[in-house]
KEDOVO-128513 format. One record per residue: x, y, z of N, C-alpha, C in turn. Coordinates in steps of 0.02 Angstrom, whole numbers, padded with zeros to 5 digits, always signed. Layout:
XYZXYZXYZ...
***
This chain:
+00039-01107+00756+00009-01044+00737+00051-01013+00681+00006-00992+00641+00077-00956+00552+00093-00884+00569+00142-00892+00550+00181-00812+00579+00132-00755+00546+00073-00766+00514+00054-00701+00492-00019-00688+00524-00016-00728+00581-00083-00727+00630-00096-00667+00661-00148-00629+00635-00179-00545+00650-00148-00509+00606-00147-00530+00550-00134-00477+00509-00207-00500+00464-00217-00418+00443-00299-00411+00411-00263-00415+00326-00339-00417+00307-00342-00444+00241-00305-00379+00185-00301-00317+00200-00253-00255+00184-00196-00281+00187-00175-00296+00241-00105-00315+00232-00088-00362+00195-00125-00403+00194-00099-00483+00165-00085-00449+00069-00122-00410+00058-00132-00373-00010-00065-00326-00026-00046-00297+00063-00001-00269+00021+00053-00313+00011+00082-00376+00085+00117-00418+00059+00121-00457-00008+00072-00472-00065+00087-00483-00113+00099-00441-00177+00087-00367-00165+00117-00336-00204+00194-00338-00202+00212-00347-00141+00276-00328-00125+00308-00403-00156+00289-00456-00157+00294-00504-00190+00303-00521-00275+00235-00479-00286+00246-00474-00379+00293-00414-00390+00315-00364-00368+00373-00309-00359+00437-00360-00359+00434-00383-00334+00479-00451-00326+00510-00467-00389+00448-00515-00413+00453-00558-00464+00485-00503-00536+00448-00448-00524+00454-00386-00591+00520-00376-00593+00554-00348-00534+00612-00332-00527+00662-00371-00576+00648-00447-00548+00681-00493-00566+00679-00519-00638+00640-00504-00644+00616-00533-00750+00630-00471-00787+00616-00406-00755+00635-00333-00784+00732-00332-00796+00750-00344-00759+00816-00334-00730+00821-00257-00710+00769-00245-00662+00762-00179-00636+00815-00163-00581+00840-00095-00588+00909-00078-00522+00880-00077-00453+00938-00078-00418+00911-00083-00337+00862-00008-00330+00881+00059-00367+00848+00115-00341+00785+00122-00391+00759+00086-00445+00702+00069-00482+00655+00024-00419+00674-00007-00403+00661-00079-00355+00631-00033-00288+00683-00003-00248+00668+00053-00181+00611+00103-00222+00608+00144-00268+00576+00192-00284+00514+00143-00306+00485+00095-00316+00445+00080-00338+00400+00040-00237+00436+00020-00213+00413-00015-00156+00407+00062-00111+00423+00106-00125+00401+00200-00082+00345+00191-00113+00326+00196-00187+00261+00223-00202+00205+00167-00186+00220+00104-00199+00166+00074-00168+00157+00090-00105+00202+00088-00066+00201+00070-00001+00135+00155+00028+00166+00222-00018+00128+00267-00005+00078+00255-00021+00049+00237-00084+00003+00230-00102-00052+00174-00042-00036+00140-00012-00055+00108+00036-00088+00129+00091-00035+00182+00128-00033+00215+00176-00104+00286+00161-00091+00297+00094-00114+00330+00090-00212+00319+00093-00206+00294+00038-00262+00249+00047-00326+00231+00109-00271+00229+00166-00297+00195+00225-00315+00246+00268-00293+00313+00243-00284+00368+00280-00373+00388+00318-00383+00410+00364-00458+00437+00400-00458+00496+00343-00514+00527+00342-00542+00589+00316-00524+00649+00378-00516+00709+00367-00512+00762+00406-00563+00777+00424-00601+00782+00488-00677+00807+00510-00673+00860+00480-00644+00916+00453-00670+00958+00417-00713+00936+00347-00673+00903+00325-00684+00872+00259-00768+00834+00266-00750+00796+00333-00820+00762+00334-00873+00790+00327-00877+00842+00370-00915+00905+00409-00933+00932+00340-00909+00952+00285-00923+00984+00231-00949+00930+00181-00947+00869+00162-00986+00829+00154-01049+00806+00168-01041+00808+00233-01137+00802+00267-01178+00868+00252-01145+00935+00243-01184+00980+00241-01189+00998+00164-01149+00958+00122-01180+00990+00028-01231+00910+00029-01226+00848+00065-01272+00801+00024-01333+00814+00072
***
């Protein structure tokens, strides 16, 4: 069984960002805190992304369409 058995197709996406972050780092000659500050914002950007809507938010949606 491959160690990445139940992980959904999101993740597998973000694992290769974190991969070409990798590679950049390394051909950039980017610093360790370029490197950390850049794997926060993806990583937010991710999180973020994935986030539910606020039933308020919803709630005000169904009632302007």
């Amino acid at each position: 069984m491959p160690f990445f058995y139940g992980l959904g197709t999101k993740d597998m996406v973000l694992a290769i960002s974190y991969i070409i972050l990798v590679g950049l780092t390394v051909v950039y000659h980017w610093s360790a805190i370029e490197f950390i500050i850049t794997i926060g914002a993806v990583t937010l950007a991710f999180f973020a992304g994935s986030m539910r809507k606020d039933k308020r938010i919803r709630d005000q949606e169904k009632h302007h369409s």
